[in-house]
C-alpha positions as CSV (number, residue, x, y, z in Angstrom):
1,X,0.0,0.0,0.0
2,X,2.6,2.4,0.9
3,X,5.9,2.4,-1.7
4,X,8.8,4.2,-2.1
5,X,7.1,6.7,-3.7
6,X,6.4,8.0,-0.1
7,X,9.8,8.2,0.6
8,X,9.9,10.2,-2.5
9,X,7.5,12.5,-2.1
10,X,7.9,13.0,1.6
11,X,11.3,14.6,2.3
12,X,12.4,12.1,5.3
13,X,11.5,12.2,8.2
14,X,14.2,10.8,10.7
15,X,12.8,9.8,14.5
16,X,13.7,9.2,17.5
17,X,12.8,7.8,20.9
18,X,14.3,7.5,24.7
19,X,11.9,5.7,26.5
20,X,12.3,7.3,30.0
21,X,10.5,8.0,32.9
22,X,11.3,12.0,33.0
23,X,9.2,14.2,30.8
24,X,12.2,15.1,28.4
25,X,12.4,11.7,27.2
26,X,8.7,10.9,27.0
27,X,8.5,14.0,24.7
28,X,10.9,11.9,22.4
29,X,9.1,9.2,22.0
30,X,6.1,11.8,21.4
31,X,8.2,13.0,18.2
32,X,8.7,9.4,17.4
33,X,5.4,9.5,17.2
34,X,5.2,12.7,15.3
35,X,7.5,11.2,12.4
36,X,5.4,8.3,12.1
37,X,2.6,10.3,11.8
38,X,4.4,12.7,9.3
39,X,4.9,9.0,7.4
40,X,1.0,8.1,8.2
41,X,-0.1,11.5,7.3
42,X,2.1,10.9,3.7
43,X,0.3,7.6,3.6
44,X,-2.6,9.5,4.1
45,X,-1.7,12.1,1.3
46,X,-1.7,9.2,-1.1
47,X,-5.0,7.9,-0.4
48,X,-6.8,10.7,0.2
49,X,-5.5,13.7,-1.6
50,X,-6.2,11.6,-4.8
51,X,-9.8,11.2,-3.8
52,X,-9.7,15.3,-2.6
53,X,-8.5,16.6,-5.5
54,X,-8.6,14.4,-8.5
55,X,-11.7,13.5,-8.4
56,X,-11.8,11.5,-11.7
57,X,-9.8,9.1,-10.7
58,X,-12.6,8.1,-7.9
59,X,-14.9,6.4,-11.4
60,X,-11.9,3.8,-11.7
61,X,-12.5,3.1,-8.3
62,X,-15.4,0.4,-7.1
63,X,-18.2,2.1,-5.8
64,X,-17.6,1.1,-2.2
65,X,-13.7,0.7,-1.2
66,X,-12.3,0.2,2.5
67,X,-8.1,0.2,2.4
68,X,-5.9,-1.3,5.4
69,X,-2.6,0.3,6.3
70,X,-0.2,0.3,8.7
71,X,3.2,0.8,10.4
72,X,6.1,-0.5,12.8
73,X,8.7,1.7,14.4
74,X,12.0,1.3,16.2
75,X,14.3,3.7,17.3
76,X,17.8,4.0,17.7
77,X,19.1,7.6,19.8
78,X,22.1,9.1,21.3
79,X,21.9,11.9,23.2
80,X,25.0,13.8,24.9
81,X,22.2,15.5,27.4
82,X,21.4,12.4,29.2
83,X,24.7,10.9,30.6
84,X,23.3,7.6,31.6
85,X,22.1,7.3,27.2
86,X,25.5,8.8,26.5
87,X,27.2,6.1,29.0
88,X,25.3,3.1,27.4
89,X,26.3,4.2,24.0
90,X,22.6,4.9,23.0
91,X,19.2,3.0,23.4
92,X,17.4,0.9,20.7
93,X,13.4,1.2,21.6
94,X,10.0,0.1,20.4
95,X,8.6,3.3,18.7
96,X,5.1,2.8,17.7
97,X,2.4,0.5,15.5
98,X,-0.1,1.8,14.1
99,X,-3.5,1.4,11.9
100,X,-4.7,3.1,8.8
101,X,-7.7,3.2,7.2
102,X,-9.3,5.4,4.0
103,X,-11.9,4.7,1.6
104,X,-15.4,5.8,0.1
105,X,-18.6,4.9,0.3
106,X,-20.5,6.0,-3.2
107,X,-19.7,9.5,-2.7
108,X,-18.3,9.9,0.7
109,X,-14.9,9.4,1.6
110,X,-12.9,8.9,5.1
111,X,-9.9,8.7,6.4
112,X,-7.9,7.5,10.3
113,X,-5.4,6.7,12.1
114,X,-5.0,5.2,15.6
115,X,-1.6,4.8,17.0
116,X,0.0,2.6,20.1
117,X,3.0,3.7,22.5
118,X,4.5,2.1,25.5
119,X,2.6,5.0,27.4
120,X,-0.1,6.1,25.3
121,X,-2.8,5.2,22.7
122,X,-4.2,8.0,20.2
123,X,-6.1,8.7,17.6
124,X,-4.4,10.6,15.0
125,X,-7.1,11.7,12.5
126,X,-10.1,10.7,12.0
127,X,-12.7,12.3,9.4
128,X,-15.7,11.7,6.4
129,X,-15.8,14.1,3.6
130,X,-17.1,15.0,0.2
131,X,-15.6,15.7,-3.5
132,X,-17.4,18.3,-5.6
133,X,-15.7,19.5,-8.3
134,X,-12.6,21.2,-7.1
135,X,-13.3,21.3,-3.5
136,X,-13.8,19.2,-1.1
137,X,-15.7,19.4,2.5
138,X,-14.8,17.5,5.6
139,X,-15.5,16.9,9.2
140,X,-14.0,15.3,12.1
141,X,-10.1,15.6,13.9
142,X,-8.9,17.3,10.8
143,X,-5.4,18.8,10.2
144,X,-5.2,22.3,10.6
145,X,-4.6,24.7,7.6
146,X,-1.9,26.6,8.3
147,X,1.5,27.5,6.6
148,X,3.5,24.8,5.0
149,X,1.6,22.1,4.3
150,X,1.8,19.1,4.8
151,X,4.7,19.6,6.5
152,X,6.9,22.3,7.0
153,X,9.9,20.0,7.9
154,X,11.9,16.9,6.2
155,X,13.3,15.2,9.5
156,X,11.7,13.3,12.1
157,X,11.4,16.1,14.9
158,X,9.6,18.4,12.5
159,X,10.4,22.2,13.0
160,X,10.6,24.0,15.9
161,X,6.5,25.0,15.1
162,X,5.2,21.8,15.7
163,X,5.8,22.3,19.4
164,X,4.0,25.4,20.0
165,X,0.9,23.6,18.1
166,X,1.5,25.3,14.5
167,X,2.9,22.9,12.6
168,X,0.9,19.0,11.6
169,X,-1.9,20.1,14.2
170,X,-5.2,18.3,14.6
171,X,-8.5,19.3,16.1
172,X,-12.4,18.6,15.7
173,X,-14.2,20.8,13.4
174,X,-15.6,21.5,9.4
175,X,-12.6,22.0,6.7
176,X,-13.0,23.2,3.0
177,X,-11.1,23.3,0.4
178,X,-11.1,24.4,-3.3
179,X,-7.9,23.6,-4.9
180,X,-7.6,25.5,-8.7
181,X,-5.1,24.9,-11.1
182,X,-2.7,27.8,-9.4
183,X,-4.7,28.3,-5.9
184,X,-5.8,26.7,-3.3
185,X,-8.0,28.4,-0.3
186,X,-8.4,25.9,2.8
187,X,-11.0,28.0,5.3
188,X,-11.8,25.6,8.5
189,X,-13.9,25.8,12.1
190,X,-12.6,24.1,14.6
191,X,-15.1,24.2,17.7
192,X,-12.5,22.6,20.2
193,X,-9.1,20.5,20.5
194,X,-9.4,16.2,19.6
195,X,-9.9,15.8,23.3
196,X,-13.3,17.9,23.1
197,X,-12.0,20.2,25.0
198,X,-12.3,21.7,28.7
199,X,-14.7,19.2,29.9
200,X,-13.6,16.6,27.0
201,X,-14.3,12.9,28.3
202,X,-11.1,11.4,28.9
203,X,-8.9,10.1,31.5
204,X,-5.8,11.9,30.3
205,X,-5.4,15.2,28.6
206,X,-1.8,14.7,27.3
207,X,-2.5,11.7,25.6
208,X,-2.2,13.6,22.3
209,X,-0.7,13.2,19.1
210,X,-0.2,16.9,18.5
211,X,0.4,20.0,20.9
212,X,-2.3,21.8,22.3
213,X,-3.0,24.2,24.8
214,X,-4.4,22.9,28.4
215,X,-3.4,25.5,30.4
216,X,-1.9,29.0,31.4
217,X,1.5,28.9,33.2
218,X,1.5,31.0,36.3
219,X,4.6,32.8,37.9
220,X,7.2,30.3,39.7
221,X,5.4,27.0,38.2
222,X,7.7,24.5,36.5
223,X,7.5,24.5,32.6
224,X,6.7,20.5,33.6
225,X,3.7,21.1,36.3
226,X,0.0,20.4,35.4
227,X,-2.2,23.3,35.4
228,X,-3.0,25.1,38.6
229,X,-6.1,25.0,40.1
230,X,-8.8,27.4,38.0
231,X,-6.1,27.5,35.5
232,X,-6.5,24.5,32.8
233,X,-7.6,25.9,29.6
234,X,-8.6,24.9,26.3
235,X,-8.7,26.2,22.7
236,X,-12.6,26.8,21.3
237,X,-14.2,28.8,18.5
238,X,-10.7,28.8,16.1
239,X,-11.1,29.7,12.9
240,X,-8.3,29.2,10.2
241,X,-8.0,30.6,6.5
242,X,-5.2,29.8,4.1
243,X,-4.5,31.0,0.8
244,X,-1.8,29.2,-2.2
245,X,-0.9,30.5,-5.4
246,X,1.4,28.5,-7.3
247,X,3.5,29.6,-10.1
248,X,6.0,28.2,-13.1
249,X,9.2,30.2,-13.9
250,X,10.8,28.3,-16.6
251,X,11.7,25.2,-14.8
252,X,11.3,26.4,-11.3
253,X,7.8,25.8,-9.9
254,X,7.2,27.9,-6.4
255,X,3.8,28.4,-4.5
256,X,3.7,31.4,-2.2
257,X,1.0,31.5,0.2
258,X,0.0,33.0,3.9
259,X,-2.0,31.8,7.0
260,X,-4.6,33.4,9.5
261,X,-5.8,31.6,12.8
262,X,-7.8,33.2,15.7
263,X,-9.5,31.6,18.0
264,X,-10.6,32.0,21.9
265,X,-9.3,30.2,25.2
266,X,-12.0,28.6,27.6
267,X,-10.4,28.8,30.6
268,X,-12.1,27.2,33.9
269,X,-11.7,29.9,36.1
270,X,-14.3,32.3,33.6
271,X,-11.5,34.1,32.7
272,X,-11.7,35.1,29.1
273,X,-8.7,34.2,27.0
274,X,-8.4,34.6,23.0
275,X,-5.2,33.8,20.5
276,X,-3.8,34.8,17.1
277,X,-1.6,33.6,14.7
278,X,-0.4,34.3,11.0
279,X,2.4,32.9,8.6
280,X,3.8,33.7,5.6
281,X,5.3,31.1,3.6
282,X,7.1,29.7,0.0
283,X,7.9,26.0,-1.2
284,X,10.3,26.3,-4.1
285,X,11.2,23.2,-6.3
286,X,13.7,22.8,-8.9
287,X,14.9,20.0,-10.5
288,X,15.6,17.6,-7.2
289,X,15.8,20.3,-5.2
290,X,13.7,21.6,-2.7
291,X,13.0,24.5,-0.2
292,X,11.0,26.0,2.2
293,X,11.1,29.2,3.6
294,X,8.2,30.3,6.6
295,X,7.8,33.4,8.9
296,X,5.4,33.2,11.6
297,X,3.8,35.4,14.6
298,X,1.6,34.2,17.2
299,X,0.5,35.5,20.6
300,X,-2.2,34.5,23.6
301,X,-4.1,37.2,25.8
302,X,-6.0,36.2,29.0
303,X,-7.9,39.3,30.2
304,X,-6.7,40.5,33.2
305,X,-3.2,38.8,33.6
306,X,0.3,39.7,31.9
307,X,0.6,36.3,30.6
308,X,4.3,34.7,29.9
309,X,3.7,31.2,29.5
310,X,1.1,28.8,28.6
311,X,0.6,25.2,29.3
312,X,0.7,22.6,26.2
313,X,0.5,19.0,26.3
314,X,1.2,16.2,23.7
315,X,3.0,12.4,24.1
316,X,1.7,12.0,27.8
317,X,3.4,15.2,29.5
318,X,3.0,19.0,29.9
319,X,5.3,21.2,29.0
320,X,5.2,25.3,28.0
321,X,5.9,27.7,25.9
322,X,6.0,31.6,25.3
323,X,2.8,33.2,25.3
324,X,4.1,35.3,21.9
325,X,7.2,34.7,19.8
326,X,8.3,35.0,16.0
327,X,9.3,32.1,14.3
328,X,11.7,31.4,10.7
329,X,11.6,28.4,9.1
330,X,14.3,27.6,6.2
331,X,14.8,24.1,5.1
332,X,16.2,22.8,1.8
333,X,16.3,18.9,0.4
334,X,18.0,17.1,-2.2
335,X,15.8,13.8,-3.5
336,X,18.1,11.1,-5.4
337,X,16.9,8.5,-7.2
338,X,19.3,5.6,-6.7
339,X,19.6,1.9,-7.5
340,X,21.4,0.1,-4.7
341,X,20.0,-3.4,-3.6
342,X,16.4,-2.7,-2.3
343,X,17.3,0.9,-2.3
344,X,15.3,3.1,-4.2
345,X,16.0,6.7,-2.8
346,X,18.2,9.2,-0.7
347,X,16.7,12.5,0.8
348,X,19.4,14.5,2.1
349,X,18.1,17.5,3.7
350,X,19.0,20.3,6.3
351,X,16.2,21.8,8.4
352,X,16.7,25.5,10.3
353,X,14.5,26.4,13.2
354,X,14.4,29.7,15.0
355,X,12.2,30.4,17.6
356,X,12.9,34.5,19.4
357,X,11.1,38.0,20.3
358,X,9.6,35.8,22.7
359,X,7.1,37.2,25.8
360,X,9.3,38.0,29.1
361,X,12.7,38.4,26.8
362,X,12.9,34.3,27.4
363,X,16.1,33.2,25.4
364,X,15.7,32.3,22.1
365,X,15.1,28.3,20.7
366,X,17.1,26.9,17.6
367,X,17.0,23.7,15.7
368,X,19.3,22.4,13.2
369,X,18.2,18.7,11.4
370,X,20.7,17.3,9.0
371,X,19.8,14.1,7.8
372,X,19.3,11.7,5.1
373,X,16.2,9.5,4.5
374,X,16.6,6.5,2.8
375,X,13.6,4.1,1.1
376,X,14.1,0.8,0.2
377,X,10.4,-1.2,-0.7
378,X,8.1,-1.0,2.6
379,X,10.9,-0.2,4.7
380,X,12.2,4.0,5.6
381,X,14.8,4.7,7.4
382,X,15.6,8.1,8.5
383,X,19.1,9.2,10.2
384,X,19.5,12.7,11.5
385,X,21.5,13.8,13.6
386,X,20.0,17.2,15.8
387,X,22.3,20.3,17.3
388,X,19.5,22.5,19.5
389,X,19.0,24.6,22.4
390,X,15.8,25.7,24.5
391,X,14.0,22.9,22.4
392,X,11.7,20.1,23.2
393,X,13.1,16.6,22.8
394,X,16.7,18.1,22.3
395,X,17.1,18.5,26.0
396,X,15.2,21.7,26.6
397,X,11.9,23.5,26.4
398,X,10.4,26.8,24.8
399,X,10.6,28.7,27.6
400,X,14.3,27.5,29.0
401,X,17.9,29.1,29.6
402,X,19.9,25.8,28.5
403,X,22.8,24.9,26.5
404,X,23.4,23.8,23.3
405,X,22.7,19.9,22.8
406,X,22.9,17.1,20.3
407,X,21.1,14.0,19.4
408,X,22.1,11.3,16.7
409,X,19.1,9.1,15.8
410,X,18.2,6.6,13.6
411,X,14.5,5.6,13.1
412,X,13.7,2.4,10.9
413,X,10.0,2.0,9.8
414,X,8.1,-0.7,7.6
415,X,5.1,0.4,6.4
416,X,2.5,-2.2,4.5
């Protein structure tokens, strides 16, 4: 079901995972699951951007279709952060399985994803839509139109974006989108987070695939505590809009494009919270080249309080982040066709994140990917190795003061 054209189309993704009891290393195998999901979500791409958009291809179809997918994940990681990893040489860990399934019945299609962890099961999407013409309606735990999509990132850990819930986000609401020959305008409603927000019937509220906000961060908290008392919080009432143009210069084919999101914060003290965010971005190919280039600004507002910090969760642990910052995005990929053994294709890449102007003058985050994805049949394998500071899964968080630290990691994958 899933070929190297996957590997081909989706600039690698390289993962890791640490399975340990402290919050930094559960937030690694959270990104492990993140890269699976990048892979499940370009497994997703195939199946259902197809139906989306090309909608003749649908009448060569059965009326009625129901496809099985899937993945395994293991994870090889050293990290110079954690001395007793260092000391071992690295750890070797189960990263994830996981179950995919798409189809249509007559004119309605669908589309999800479950995953398993050690510490955690999710669902990653799950949604029914509808083709007409050039556009295409959907509802359910939807990905998020903003900025670079599908991904703004080639490695495993994604960019730095992804942890401050604005990159490969998901939450429960109505998306459209009408996707031209040159433009594409992707205009959603998301009523709440996947959880179903505040008051959201589950027994854990970072059990999540993607970053969300659960919280504001008071004074002299830990960027690791749960919410105080009167002070969980939840995103409602978020609307996105996104607008693509795509354009041909000889043999250079670029799409510039720019992002709006605004939305509101329930918070369970009454307290009235909203947020903003907007991004401009551009995804240049040429040849076997690739790169992408996105500026974004965000910022939360609780009425009332000079907020600094807010409470995310994701891969079974809280964590924080500036309540405003600016962030750059510049990555660039080279895809080579190849013909060694099984091997089918190398993606080298290098991935620049920069995270800064951030509320209370907090020190600035970087991240620097470089790493090679490699395809060969079923199986991916994505190396990278990771030099960061003040970022999640690299040893730090948003809002820290750290040093600069590295992580090789290898992440081997078979999908089917």
């Amino acid at each position: 079901m899933i070929r190297y054209t996957l590997a081909a189309s989706c600039i690698a993704l390289a993962l890791s995972a640490n399975a340990n009891a402290t919050p930094i290393d559960e937030e690694l195998e959270a990104l492990k699951a993140r890269i699976d999901q990048l892979e499940a979500q370009q497994l997703e791409s195939q199946q259902q951007q197809p139906e989306l958009l090309v909608v003749e291809e649908q009448t060569q179809e059965p009326e009625n279709a129901v496809n099985f997918g899937g993945a395994v994940r293991v994870n090889y990681a050293y990290e110079d952060y954690d001395e007793d990893n260092s000391d071992r040489g690295g750890d070797f860990d189960f990263d994830l399985f996981r179950i995919d399934v798409s189809g249509n019945y007559q004119d309605l299609i669908f589309s999800a994803q479950y995953r398993w962890f050690e510490y955690m099961n999710v669902i990653q999407h799950a949604w029914i839509g509808y083709n007409f013409d050039e556009q295409q309606g959907k509802i359910g735990v939807t990905q998020v139109p903003f900025g670079i999509l599908t991904y703004a990132s080639n490695n495993y850990f994604f960019s730095s974006n992804f942890y401050l819930g604005l990159e490969d986000d998901y939450d429960m609401g109505l998306n459209y989108t009408y996707k031209g020959d040159k433009n594409q305008i992707d205009l959603a409603f998301y009523k709440n987070d996947e959880q179903g927000g505040l008051d959201g019937f589950v027994s854990d509220r970072t059990d999540r695939y993607a970053y969300d906000v659960v919280g504001i961060r008071l004074p002299g908290e830990d960027a690791y505590d749960a919410p105080s008392d009167g002070y969980a919080a939840a995103e409602v009432n978020t609307f996105n809009g996104r607008y693509a143009h795509n354009m041909t210069f000889n043999d250079v084919e670029v799409e510039l494009g720019a992002s709006i999101q605004a939305g509101q914060l329930d918070i369970a003290n009454g307290t009235d919270g909203d947020n903003v965010a907007a991004a401009l971005h551009s995804i240049i190919n040429y040849d076997r080249w690739n790169v992408k280039l996105q500026l974004t600004d965000y910022k939360y507002d609780v009425d009332g309080m000079d907020v600094e910090r807010i409470v995310v969760a994701a891969y079974h642990f809280y964590d924080s982040i500036p309540a405003e910052a600016t962030t750059y995005i510049a990555n660039v990929a080279y895809s080579l066709p190849v013909e060694i053994g099984p091997i089918s294709n190398l993606t080298f890449y290098n991935d620049y994140s920069l995270v800064t102007d951030k509320s209370a003058a907090l020190a600035d985050t970087f991240m620097n990917v470089t790493g090679m994805a490699i395809a060969a049949g079923g199986l991916y394998t994505y190396v990278d190795f990771v030099v960061a500071e003040n970022q999640p899964f690299i040893g730090g968080t948003m809002v820290g003061d750290g040093g600069t630290n590295t992580r090789f990691n290898i992440n081997f994958g078979y999908y089917f």
